[in-house]
Residue frames as qw, qx, qy, qz and C-alpha x, y, z in Angstrom:
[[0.668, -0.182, 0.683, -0.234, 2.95, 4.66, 15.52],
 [0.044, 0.360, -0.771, -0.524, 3.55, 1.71, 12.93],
 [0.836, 0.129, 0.125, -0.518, 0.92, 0.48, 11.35],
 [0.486, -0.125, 0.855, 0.129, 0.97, -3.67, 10.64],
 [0.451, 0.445, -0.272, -0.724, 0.44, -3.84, 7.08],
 [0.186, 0.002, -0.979, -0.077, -0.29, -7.42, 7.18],
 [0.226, 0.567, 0.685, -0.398, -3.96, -6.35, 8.46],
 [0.232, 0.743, 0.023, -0.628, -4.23, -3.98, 5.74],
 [0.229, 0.529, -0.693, -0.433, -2.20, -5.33, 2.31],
 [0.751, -0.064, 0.645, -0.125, -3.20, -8.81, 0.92],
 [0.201, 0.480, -0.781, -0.347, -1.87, -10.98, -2.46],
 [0.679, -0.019, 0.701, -0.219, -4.08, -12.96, -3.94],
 [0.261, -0.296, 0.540, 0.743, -3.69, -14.58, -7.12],
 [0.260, 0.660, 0.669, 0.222, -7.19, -14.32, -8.78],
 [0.086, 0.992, 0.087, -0.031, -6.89, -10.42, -8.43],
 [0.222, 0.939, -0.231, -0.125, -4.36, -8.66, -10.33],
 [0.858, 0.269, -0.310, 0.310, -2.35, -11.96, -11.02],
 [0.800, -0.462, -0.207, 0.321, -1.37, -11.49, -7.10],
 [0.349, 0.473, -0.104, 0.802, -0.29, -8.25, -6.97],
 [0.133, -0.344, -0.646, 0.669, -0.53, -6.62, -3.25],
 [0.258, -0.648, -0.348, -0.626, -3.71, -4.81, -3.33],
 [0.045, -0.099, 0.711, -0.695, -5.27, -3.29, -0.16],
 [0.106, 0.172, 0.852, -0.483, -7.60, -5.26, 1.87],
 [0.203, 0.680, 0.585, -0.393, -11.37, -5.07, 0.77],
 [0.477, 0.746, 0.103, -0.454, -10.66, -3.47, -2.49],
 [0.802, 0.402, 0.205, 0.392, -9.08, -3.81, -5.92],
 [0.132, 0.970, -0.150, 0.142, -6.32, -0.95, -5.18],
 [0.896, 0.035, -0.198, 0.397, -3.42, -2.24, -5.55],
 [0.472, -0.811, -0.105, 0.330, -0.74, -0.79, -3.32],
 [0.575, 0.220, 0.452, 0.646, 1.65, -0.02, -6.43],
 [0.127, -0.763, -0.432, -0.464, -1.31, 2.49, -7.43],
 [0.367, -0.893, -0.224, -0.135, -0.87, 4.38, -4.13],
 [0.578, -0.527, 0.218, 0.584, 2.77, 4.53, -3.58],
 [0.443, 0.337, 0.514, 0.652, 2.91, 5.71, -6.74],
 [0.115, -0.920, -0.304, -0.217, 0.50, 8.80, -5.90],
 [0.426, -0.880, -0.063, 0.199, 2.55, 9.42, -3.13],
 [0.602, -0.390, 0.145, 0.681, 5.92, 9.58, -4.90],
 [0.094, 0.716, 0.332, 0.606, 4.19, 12.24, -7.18],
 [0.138, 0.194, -0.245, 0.940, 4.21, 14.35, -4.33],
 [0.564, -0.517, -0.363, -0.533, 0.14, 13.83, -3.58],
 [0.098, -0.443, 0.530, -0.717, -0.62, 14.14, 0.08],
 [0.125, 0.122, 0.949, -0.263, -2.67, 11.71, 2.01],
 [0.378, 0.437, 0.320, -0.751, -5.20, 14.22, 2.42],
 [0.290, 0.502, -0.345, -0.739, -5.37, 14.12, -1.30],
 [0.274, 0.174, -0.877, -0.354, -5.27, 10.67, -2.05],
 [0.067, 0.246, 0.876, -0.409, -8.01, 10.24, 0.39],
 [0.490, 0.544, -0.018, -0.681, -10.23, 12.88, -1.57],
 [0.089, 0.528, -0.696, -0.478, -9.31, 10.52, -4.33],
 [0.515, -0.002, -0.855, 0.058, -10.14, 7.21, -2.77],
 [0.437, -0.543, 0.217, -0.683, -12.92, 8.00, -0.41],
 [0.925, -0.164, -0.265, -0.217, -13.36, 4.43, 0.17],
 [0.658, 0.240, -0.511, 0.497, -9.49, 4.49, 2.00],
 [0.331, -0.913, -0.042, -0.234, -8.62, 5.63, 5.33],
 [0.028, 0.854, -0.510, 0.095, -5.26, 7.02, 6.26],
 [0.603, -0.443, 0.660, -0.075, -4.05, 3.46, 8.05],
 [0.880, 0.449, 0.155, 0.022, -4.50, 2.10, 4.49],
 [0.344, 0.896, -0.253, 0.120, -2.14, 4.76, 3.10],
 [0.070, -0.767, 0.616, -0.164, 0.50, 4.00, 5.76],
 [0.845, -0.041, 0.532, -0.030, 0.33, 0.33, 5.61],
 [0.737, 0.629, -0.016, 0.247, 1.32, 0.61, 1.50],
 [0.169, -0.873, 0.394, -0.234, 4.18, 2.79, 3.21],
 [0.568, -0.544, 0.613, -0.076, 5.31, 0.20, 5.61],
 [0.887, 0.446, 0.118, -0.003, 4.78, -2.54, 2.92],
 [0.504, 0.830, -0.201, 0.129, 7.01, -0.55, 1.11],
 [0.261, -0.809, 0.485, -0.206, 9.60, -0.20, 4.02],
 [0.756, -0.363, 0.541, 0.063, 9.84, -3.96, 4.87],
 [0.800, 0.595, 0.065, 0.041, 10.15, -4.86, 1.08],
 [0.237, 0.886, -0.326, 0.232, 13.06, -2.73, 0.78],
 [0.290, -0.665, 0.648, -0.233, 14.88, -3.95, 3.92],
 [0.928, -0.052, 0.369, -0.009, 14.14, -7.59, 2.84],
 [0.890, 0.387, 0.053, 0.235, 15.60, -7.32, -0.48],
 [0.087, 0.855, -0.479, 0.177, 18.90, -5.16, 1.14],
 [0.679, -0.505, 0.506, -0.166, 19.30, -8.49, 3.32],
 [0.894, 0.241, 0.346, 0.150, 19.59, -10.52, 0.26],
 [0.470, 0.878, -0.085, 0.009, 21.84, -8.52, -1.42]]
């Protein structure tokens, strides 16, 4: 099921000069898509980041997805 990563991702610019971060912490969602294209498993990045819980993980995911399919429209 898709998670709405607009409850979960937010961009403000006093943290990280408005770089998406998720919700309620300074982890920026960069920082976790980045785990995951290392090959790290949820499980793993959750051992990592106890303070996450999986719907985080797949929100940075979907993020990721709409990004992608905006900037194919502009192309």
């Amino acid at each position: 099921m898709p998670v709405n990563w607009r409850e979960h991702i937010v961009s403000t610019p006093d943290v990280f000069r408005g770089k998406p971060r998720i919700k309620g912490t300074r982890i920026p969602v960069s920082l976790i898509l980045g785990y995951l294209a290392l090959g790290n498993t949820v499980e793993q990045i959750l051992g990592e980041f106890p303070v996450l819980v999986k719907e985080q993980i797949d929100a940075c995911l979907d993020y990721a997805r709409d990004l992608s399919d905006f900037e194919t429209v502009l192309s």
